[in-house]
N, C-alpha and C positions, 0 to 999 in steps of 0.2 A: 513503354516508351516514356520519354520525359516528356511532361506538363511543364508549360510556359505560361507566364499570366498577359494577356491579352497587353501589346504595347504597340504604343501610336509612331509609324517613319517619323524621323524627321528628316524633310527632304527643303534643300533652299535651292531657289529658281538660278542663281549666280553666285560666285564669288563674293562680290561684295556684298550677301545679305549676309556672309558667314562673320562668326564673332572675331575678334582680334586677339584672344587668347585662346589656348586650349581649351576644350572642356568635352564632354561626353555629349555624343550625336544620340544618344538614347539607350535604345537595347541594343548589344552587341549580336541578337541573332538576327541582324542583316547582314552581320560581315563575317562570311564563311571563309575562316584564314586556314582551311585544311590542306587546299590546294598549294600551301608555300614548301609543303614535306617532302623531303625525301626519302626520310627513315619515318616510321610509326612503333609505336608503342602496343604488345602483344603482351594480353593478360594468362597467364597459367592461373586459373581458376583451383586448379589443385593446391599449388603450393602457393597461395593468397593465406595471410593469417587475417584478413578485413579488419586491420589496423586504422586505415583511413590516410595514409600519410598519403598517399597518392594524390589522395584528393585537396590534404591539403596543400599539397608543394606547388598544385599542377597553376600556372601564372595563366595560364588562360581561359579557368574553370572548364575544359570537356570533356573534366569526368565526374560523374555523377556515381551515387552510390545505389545501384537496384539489388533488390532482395538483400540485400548485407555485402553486395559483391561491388566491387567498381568496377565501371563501363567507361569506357573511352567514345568519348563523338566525336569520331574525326572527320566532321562537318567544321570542328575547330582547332582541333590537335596543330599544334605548328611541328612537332615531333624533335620538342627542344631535347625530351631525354631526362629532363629532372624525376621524372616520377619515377623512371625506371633507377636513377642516381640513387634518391632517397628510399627503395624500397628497404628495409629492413631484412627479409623474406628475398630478394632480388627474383619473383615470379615475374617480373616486367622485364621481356626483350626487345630488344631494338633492333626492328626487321627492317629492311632496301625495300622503298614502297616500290610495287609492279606497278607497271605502265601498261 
């Protein structure tokens, strides 16, 4: 499983403690944007050359590289479909997520 390094909420009591620009509320594993999919991202582990392009194309980092293979967490997959766009290899299908 992926290791996280330990990161502190930031949580503000109202609106108005919030900043006036954008900027980054912390770590992104509070915000599990899995649930926005329709479609997910399905790895054929066979025909994977562990290229890595997956990993890098993926814009919301959830996928990670285990044992030399990429793993999809889709605790944050939005299932834009890039990774499966850029495969090289196209082992990455885009399956109708079950309900």
């Amino acid at each position: 499983m992926k290791k996280f390094k330990p990161t502190k909420k930031i949580v503000f009591a109202s609106e108005k403690e919030m900043p006036m620009t954008p900027m980054s509320l912390g770590s992104m594993l509070y915000n599990l944007t899995g649930a926005w999919r329709n479609i997910k991202p399905v790895i054929d582990k066979a025909a994977c050359i562990q290229c890595g392009i997956c990993w890098k194309y993926c814009p919301d980092t959830s996928i990670y590289i285990e044992d030399e293979f990429p793993v999809i967490d889709y605790d944050y997959c939005k299932g834009c479909g890039i990774c499966a766009e850029e495969c090289p290899s196209k082992c990455i299908a885009m399956v109708e997520e079950e309900k």
